[in-house]
DRENDO-1510 file (C-alpha; in Angstrom, 1 decimal, always signed):
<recs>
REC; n; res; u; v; w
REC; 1; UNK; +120.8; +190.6; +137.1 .
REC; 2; UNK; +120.1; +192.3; +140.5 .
REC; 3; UNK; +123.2; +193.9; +142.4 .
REC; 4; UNK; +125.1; +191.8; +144.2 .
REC; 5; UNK; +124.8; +190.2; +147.6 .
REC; 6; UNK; +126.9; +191.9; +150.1 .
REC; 7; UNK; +128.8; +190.3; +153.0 .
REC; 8; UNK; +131.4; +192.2; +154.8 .
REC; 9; UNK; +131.2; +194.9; +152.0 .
REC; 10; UNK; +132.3; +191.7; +149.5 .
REC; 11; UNK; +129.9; +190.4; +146.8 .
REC; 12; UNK; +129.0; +186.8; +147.8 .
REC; 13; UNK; +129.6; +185.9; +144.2 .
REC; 14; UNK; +133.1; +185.9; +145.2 .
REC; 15; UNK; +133.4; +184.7; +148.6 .
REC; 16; UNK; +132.0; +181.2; +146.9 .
REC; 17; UNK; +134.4; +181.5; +144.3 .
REC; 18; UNK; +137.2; +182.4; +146.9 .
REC; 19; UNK; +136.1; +179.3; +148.9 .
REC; 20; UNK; +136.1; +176.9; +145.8 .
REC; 21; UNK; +140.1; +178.4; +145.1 .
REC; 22; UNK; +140.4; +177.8; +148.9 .
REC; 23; UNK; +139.3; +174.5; +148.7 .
REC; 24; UNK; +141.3; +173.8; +145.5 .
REC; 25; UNK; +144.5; +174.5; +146.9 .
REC; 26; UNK; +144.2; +172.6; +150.5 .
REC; 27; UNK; +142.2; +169.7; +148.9 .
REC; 28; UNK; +144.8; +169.1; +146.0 .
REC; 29; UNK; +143.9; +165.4; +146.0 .
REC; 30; UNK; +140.2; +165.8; +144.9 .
REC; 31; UNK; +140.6; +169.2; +142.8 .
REC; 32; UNK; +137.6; +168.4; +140.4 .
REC; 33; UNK; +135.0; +167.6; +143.2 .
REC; 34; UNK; +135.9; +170.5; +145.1 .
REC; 35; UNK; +135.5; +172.6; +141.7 .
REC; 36; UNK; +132.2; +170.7; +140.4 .
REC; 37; UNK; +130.7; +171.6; +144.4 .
REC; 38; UNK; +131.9; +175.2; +143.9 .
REC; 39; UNK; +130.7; +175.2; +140.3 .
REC; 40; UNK; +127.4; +173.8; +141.8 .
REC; 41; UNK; +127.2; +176.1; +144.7 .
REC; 42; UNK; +127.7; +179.1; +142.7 .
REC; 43; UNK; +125.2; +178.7; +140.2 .
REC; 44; UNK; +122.8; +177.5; +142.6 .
REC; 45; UNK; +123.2; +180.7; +144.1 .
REC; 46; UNK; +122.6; +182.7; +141.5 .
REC; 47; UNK; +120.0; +180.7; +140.4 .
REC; 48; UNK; +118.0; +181.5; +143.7 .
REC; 49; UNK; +118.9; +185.2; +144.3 .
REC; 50; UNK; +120.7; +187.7; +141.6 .
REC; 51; UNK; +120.0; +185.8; +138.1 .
REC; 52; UNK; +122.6; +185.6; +135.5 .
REC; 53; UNK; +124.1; +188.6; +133.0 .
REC; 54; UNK; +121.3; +187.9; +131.2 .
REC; 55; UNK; +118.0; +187.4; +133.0 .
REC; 56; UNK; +117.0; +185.6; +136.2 .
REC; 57; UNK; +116.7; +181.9; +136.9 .
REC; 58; UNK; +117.2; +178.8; +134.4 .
REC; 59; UNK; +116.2; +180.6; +131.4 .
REC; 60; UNK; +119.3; +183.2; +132.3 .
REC; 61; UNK; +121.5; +180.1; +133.0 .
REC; 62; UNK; +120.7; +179.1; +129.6 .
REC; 63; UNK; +121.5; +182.5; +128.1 .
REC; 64; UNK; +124.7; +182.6; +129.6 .
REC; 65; UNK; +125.8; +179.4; +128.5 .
REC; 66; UNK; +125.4; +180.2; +125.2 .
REC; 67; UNK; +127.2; +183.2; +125.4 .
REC; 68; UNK; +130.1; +181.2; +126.5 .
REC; 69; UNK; +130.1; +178.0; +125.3 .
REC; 70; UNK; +132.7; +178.6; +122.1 .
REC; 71; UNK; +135.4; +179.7; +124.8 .
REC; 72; UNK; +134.6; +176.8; +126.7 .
REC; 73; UNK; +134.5; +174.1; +123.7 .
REC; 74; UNK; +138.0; +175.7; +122.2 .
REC; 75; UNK; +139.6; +175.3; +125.8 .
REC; 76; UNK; +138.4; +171.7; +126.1 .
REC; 77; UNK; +139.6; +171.2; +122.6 .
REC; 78; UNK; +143.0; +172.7; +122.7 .
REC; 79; UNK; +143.9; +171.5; +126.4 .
REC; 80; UNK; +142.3; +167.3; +125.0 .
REC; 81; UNK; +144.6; +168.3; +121.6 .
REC; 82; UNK; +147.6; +169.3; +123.3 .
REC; 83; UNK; +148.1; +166.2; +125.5 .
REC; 84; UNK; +148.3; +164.4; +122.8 .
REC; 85; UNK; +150.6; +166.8; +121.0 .
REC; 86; UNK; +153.0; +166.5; +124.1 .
REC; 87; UNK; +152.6; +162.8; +123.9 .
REC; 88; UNK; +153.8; +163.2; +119.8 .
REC; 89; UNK; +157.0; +165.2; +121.3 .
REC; 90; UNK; +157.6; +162.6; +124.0 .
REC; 91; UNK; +157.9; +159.8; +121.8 .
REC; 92; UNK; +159.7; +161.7; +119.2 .
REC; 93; UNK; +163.3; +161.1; +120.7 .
REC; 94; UNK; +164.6; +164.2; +121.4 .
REC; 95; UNK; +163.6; +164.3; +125.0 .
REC; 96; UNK; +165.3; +160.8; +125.8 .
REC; 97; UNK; +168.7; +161.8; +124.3 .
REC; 98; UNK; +168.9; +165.7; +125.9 .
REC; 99; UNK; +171.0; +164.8; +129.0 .
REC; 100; UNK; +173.7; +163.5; +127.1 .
REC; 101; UNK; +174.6; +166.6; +126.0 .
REC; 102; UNK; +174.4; +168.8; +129.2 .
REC; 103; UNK; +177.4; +170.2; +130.7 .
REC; 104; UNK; +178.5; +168.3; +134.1 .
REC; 105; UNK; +178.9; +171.0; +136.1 .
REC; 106; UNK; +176.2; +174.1; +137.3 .
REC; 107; UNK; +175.8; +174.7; +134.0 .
REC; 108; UNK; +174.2; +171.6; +133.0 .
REC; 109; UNK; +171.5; +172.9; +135.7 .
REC; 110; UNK; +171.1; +176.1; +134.1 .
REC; 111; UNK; +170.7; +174.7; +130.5 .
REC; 112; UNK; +168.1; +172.3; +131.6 .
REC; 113; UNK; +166.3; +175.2; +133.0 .
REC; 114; UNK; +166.6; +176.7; +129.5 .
REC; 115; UNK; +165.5; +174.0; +127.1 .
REC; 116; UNK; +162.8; +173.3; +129.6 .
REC; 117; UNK; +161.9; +176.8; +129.0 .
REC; 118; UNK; +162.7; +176.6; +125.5 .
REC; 119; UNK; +160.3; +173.8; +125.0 .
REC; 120; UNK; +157.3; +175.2; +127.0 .
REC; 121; UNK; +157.0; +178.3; +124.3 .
REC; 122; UNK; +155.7; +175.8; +121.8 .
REC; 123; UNK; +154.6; +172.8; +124.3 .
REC; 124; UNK; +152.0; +172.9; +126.9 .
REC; 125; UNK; +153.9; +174.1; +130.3 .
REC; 126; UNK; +152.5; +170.9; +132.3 .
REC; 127; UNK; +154.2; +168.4; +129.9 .
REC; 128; UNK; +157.3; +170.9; +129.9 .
REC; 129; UNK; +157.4; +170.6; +133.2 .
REC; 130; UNK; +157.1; +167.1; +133.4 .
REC; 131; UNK; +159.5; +166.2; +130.8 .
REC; 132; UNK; +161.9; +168.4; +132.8 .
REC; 133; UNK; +161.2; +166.5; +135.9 .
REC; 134; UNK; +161.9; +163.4; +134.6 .
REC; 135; UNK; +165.3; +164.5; +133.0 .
REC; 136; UNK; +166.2; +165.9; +136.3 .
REC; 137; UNK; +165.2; +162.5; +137.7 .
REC; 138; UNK; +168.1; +160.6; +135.4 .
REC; 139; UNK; +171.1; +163.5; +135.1 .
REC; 140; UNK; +170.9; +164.0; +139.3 .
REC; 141; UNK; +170.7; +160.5; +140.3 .
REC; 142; UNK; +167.2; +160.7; +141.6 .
REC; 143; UNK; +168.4; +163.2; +144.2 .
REC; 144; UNK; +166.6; +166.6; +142.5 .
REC; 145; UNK; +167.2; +169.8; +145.1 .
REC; 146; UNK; +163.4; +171.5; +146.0 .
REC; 147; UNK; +164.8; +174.7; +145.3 .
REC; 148; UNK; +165.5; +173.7; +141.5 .
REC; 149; UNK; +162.0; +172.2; +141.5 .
REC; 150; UNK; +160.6; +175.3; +142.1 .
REC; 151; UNK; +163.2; +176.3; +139.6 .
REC; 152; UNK; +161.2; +173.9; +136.8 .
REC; 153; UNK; +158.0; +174.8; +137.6 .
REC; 154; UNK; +159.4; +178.2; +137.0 .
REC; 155; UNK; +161.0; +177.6; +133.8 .
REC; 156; UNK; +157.9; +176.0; +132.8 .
REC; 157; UNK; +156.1; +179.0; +133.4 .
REC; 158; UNK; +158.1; +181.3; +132.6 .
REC; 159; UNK; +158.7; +180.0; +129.1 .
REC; 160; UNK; +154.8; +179.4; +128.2 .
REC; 161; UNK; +154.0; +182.9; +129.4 .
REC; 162; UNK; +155.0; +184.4; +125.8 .
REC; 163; UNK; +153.4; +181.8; +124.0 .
REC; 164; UNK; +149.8; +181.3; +123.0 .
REC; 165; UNK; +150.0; +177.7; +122.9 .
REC; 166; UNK; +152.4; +177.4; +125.7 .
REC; 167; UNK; +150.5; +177.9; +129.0 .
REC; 168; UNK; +146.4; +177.8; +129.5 .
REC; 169; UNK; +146.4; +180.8; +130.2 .
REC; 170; UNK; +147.8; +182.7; +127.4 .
REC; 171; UNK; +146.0; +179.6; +124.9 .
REC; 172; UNK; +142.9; +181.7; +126.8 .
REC; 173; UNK; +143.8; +184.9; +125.8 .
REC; 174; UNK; +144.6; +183.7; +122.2 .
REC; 175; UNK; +141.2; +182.0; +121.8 .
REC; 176; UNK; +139.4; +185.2; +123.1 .
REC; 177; UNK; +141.0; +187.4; +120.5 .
REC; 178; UNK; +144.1; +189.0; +121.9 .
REC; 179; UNK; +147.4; +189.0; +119.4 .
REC; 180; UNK; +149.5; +186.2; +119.7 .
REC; 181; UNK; +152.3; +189.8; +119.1 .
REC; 182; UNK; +150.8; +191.1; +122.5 .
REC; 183; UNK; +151.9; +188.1; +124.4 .
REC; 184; UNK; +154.8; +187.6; +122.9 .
REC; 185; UNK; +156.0; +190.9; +125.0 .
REC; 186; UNK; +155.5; +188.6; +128.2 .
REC; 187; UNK; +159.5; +186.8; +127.1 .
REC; 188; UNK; +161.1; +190.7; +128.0 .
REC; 189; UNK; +160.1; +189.7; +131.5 .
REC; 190; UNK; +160.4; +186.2; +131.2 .
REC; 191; UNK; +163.9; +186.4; +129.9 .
REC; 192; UNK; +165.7; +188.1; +132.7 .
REC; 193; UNK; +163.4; +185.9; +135.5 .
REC; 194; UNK; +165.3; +182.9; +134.1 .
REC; 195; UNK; +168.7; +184.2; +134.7 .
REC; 196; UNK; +167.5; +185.5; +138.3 .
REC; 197; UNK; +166.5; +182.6; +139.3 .
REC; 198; UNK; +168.1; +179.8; +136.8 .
REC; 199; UNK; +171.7; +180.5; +138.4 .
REC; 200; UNK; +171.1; +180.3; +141.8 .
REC; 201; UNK; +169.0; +177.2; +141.4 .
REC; 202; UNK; +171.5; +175.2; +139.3 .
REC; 203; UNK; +174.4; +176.2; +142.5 .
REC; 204; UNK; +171.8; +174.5; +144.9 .
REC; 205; UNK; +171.1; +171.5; +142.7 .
REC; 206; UNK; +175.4; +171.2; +142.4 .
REC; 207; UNK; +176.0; +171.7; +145.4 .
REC; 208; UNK; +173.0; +168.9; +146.5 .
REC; 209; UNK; +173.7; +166.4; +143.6 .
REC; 210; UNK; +175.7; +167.2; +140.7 .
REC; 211; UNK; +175.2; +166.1; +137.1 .
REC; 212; UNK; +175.1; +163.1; +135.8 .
REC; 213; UNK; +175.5; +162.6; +131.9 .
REC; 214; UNK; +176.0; +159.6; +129.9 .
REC; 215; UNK; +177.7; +159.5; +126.1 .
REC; 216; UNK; +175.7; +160.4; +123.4 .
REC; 217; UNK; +173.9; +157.3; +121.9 .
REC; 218; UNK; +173.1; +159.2; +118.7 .
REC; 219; UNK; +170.1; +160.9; +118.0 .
REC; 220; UNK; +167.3; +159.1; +116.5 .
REC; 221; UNK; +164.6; +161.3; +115.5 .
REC; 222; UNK; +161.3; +160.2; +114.7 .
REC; 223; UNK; +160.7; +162.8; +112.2 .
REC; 224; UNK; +157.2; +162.1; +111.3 .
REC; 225; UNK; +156.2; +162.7; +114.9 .
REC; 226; UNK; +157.8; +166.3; +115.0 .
REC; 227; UNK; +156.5; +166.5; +111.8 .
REC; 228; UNK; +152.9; +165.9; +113.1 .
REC; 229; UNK; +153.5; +168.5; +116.2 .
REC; 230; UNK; +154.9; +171.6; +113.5 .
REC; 231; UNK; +151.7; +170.7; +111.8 .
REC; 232; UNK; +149.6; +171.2; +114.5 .
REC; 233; UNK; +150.5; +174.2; +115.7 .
REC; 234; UNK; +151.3; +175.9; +112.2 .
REC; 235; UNK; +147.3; +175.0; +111.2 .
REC; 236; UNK; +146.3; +176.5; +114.4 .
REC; 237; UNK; +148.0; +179.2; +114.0 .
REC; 238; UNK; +146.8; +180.0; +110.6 .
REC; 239; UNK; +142.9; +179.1; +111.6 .
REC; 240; UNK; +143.4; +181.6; +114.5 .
REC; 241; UNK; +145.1; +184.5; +112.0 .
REC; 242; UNK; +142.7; +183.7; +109.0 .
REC; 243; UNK; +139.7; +183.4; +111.5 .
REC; 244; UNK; +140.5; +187.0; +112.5 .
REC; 245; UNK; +141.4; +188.7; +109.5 .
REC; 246; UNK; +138.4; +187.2; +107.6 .
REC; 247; UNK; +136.1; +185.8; +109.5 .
REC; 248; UNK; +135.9; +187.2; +112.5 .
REC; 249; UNK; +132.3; +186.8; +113.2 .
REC; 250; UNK; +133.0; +183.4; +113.2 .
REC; 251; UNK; +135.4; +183.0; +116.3 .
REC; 252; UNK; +131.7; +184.0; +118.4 .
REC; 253; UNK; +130.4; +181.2; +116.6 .
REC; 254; UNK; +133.0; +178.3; +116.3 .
REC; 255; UNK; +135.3; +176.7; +118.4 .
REC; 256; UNK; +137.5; +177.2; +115.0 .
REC; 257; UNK; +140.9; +176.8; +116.4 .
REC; 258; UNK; +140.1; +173.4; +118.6 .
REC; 259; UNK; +138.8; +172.1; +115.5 .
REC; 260; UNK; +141.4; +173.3; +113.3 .
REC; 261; UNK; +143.9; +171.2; +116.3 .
REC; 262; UNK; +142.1; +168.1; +116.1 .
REC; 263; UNK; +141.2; +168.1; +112.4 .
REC; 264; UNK; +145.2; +167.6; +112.0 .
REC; 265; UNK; +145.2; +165.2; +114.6 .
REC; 266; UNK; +142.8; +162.9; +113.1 .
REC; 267; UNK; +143.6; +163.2; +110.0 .
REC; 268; UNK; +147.8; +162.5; +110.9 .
REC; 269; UNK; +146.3; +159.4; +113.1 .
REC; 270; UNK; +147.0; +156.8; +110.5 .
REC; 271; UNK; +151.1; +157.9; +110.3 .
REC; 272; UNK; +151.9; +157.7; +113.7 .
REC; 273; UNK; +148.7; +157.0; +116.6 .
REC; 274; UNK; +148.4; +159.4; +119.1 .
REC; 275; UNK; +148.2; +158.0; +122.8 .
REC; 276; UNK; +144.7; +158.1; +123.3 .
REC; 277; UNK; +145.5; +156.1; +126.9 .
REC; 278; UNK; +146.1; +160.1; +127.8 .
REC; 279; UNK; +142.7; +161.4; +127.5 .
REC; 280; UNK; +140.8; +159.9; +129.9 .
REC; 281; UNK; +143.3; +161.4; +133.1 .
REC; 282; UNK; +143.5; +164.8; +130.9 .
REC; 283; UNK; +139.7; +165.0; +130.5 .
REC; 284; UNK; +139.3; +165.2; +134.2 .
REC; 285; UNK; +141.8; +168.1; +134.6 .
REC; 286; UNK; +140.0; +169.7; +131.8 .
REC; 287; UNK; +137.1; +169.4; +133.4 .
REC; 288; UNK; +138.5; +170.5; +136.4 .
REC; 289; UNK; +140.0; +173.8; +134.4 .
REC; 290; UNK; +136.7; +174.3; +133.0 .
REC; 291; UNK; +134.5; +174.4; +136.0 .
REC; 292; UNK; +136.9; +177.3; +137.5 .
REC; 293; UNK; +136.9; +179.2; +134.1 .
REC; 294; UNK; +132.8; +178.5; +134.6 .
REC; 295; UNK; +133.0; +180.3; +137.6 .
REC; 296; UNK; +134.6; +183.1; +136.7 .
REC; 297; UNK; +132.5; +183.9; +134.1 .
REC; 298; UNK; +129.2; +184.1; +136.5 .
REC; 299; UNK; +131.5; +187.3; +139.1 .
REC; 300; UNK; +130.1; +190.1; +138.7 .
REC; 301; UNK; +132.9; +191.8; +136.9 .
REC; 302; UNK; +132.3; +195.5; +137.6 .
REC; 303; UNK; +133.8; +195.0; +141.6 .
REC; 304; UNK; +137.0; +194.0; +139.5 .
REC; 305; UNK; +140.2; +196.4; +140.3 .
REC; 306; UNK; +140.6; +199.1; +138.4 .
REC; 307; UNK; +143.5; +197.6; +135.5 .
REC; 308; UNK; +146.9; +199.1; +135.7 .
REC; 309; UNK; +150.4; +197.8; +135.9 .
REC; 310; UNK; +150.7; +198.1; +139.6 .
REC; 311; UNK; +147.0; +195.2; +139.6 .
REC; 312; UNK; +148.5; +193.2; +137.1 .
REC; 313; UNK; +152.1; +192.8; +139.2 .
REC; 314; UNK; +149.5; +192.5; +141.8 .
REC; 315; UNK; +147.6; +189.5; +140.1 .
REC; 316; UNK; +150.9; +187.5; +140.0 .
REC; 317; UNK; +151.5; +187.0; +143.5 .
REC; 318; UNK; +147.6; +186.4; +144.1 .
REC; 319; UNK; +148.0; +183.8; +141.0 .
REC; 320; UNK; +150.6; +181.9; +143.8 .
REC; 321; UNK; +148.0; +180.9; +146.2 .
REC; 322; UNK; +144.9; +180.9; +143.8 .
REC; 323; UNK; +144.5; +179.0; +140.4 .
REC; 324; UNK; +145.9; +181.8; +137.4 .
REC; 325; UNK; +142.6; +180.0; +134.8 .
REC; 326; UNK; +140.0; +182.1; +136.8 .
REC; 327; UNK; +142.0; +185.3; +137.2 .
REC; 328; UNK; +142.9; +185.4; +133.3 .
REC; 329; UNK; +139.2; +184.9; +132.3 .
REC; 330; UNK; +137.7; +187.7; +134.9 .
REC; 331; UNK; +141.0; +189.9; +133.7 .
REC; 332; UNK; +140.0; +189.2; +129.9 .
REC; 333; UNK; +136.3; +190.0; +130.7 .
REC; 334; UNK; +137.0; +193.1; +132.5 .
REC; 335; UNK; +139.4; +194.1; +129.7 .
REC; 336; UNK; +142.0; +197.4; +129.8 .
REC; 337; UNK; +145.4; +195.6; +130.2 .
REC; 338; UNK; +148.5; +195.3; +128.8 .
REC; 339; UNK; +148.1; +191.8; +128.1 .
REC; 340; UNK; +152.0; +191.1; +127.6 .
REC; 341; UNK; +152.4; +191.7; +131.3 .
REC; 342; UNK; +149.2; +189.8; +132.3 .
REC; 343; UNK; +150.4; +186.8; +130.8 .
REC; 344; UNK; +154.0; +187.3; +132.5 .
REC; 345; UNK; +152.4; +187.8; +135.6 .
REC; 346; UNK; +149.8; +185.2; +136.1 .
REC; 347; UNK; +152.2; +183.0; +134.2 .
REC; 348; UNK; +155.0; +182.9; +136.3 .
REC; 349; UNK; +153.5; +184.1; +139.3 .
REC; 350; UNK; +152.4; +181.0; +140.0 .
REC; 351; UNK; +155.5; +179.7; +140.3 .
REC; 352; UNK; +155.9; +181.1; +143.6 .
REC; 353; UNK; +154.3; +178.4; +145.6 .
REC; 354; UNK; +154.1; +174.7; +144.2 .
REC; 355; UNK; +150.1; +174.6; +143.8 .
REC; 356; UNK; +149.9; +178.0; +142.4 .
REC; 357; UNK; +150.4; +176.6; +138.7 .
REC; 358; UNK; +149.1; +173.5; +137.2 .
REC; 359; UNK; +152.7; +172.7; +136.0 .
REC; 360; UNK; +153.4; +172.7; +139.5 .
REC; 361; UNK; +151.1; +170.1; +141.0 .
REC; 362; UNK; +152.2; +167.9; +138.2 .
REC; 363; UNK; +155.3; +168.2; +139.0 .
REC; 364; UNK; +155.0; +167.6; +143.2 .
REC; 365; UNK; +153.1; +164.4; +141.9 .
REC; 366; UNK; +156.2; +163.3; +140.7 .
REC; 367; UNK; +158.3; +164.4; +143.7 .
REC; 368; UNK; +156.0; +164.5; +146.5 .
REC; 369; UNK; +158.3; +166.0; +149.1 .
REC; 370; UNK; +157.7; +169.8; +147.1 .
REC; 371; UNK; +154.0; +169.9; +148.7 .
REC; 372; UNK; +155.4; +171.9; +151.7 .
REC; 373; UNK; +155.3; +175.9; +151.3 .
REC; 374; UNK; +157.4; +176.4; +153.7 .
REC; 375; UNK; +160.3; +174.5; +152.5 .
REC; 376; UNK; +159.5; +175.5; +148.4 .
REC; 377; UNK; +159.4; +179.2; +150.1 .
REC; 378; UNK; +162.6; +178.6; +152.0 .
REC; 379; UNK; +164.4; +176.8; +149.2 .
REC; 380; UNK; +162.6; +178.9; +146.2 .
REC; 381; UNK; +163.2; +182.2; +147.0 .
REC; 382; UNK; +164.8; +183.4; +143.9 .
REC; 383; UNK; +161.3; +182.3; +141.6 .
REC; 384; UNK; +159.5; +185.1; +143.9 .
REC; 385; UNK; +162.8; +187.5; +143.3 .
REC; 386; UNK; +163.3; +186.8; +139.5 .
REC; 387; UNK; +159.1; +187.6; +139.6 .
REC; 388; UNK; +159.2; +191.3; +140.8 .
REC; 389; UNK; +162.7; +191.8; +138.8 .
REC; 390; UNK; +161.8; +190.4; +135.8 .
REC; 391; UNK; +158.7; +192.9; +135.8 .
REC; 392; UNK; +160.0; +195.7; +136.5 .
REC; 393; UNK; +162.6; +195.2; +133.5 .
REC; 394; UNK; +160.0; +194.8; +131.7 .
REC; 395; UNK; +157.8; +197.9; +132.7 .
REC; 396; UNK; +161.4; +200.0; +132.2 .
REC; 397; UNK; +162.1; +199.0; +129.0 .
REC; 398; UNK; +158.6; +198.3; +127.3 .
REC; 399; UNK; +155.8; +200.5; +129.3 .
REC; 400; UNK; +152.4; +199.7; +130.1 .
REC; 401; UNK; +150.4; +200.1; +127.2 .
REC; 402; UNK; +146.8; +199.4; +127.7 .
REC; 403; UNK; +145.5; +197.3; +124.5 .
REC; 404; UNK; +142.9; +198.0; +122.5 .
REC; 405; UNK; +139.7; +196.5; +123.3 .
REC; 406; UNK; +140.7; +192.7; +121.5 .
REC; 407; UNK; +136.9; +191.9; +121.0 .
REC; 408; UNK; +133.2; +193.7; +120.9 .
REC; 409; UNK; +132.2; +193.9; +124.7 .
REC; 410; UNK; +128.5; +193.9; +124.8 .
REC; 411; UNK; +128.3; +192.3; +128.2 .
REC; 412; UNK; +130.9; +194.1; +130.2 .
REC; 413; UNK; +130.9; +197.5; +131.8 .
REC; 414; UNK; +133.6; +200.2; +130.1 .
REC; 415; UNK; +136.5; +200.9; +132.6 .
REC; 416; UNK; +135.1; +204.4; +133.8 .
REC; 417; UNK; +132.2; +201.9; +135.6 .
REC; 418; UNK; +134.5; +199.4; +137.1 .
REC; 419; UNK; +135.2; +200.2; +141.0 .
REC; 420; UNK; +138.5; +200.5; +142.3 .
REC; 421; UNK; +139.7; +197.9; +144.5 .
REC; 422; UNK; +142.8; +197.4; +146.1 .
REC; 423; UNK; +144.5; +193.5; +145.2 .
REC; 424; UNK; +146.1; +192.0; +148.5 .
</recs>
């Protein structure tokens, strides 16, 4: 690969890629066309003048697909597998029958925010959030305040961040190698961001439309269904753990924990049947997710900031106005971080402006009057507080500690190489 073209003293590489994120967040009704033409116009590009990582025109583009096509087919797996996981959990009761036990007052708010948290660790933050939305839609009468939106789309965020199977971004990190124990730092953070922001959100949504609970009906579990989920996600946990420990070599090989995911899904098909009427609207966001992750591996990472704690807090508020998939996958090429605060970061970060997470456009599908920045930054204010609070707790009480190097880097320059460059 030649050296970049410059333009302004920035690598055109990235001023496509900054265009396609541009385009992604003002064109949020045709996302996957505007990341297909980006996807398009960046490897034509690269086709025509610098090459690929490895070697010039179709033969490079051929090369670099196979380097990262296991990446690419666990993601599609895992995202495909988890809609229908979330669909399992839906149906499974539990969800239906949680308002009736919420407190009528602001605290009812507050423990909403929680359990939506609570279920995004182990649930994919989208459904979370949507699952949220909708109990908000029956305990508050319809009449949900935009400041406790933004307060979902947090908790949503904010509880997937220390999960590896509870936000795309951290499933990424898993799937490229880094400990699930690494991530799990990311709740220090997340922890105290809930409380920042969690209270002042459940005043506004009281003082807007207060509570509205009904008896409890008794709760009827359906057990095989949870069953099913606690399957899932204990096989994939143990493909991903005996994949590493023994058979590394393999995870460069195999998708193996996307096919551990939908091995149980198949073969738990005939107990209860997944709703397959999911997967054709979740394999165009997939597709969507995948073209920006596509993107981000063709930057040249070397013109990546230098990592430290003061990029990755930096990351976060960038991760509000541009998609956090492509950040995390040019973060986990370029390597060097503490990868419990990356995953807090671009995470919750998002959370500051409604399309900055995918949680949050799902959610502003639902209630259409949160796509307005200026009223989810006037109403929101305490997701962007309990952001910088919550990380700062966390930098006090854990440090940044730099990871070792989570896989073999054969592609990627060591951190000595990589320019310094300041995030804005």
């Amino acid at each position: 690969m030649v050296e970049p073209i410059m333009l302004l003293g920035i690598p055109v590489d990235f001023i496509l890629f900054g265009l396609t994120l541009l385009g992604v967040a003002l064109f949020h009704h045709h996302t996957l066309a505007v990341a297909l033409t980006g996807l398009a116009a960046i490897t034509l590009y690269k086709l025509v003048f610098t090459g690929f990582k490895f070697g010039a025109g179709l033969a490079g583009l051929a090369l670099h697909m196979q380097h990262e096509w296991v990446i690419l087919a666990n993601l599609f797996l895992l995202l495909m597998g988890f809609a229908l996981l979330s669909r399992h959990f839906e149906k499974s009761g539990v969800p239906d029958e949680m308002p009736a036990f919420l407190p009528d007052d602001w605290k009812g708010g507050f423990v909403l925010l929680v359990v939506i948290a609570v279920i995004s660790s182990f649930l994919d933050n989208i459904a979370a959030a949507l699952i949220g939305g909708t109990m908000a839609r029956h305990v508050f009468r319809g009449k949900v305040h935009i400041g406790y939106l933004a307060a979902i789309v947090a908790a949503s965020n904010a509880g997937g961040s220390g999960s590896v199977v509870g936000d795309t971004t951290t499933t990424m990190m898993w799937i490229d190698g880094v400990s699930p124990l690494s991530v799990l730092e990311a709740f220090v953070a997340a922890s105290v961001a809930i409380v920042i922001f969690g209270i002042p959100a459940s005043f506004q949504q009281h003082a807007y439309s207060p509570i509205k609970k009904h008896a409890p009906r008794g709760l009827k579990i359906e057990w095989i269904r949870l069953g099913i989920v606690a399957a899932i996600l204990i096989v994939a946990i143990l493909a991903n753990v005996i994949a590493n420990v023994r058979f590394p070599a393999l995870l460069d090989m195999l998708p193996v924990i996307g096919l551990a995911v939908w091995a149980v899904i198949l073969l738990t098909a005939p107990l209860r049947r997944p709703d397959w009427e999911v997967m054709p609207e979740t394999f165009m966001g997939t597709i969507f997710l995948l073209s920006l992750v596509t993107c981000a591996s063709m930057m040249p990472v070397e013109k990546l900031p230098l990592a430290s704690w003061q990029t990755a807090l930096g990351l976060g508020f960038v991760s509000a106005v541009f998609d956090n998939i492509p950040l995390t996958a040019l973060a986990l090429k370029q390597g060097g971080y503490d990868w419990g605060f990356l995953a807090y970061a671009v995470g919750f970060g998002g959370s500051m402006i409604w399309f900055g997470s995918s949680a949050g456009v799902a959610l502003s599908n639902m209630y259409p009057e949160a796509k307005s920045v200026g009223l989810w930054l006037r109403h929101g204010w305490h997701v962007a507080l309990a952001y910088v609070i919550g990380f700062f707790v966390m930098l006090a009480v854990l440090g940044w500690h730099p990871d070792a190097p989570h896989r073999k880097r054969t592609d990627v320059p060591q951190p000595a190489t990589v320019a310094v460059a300041t995030v804005r």
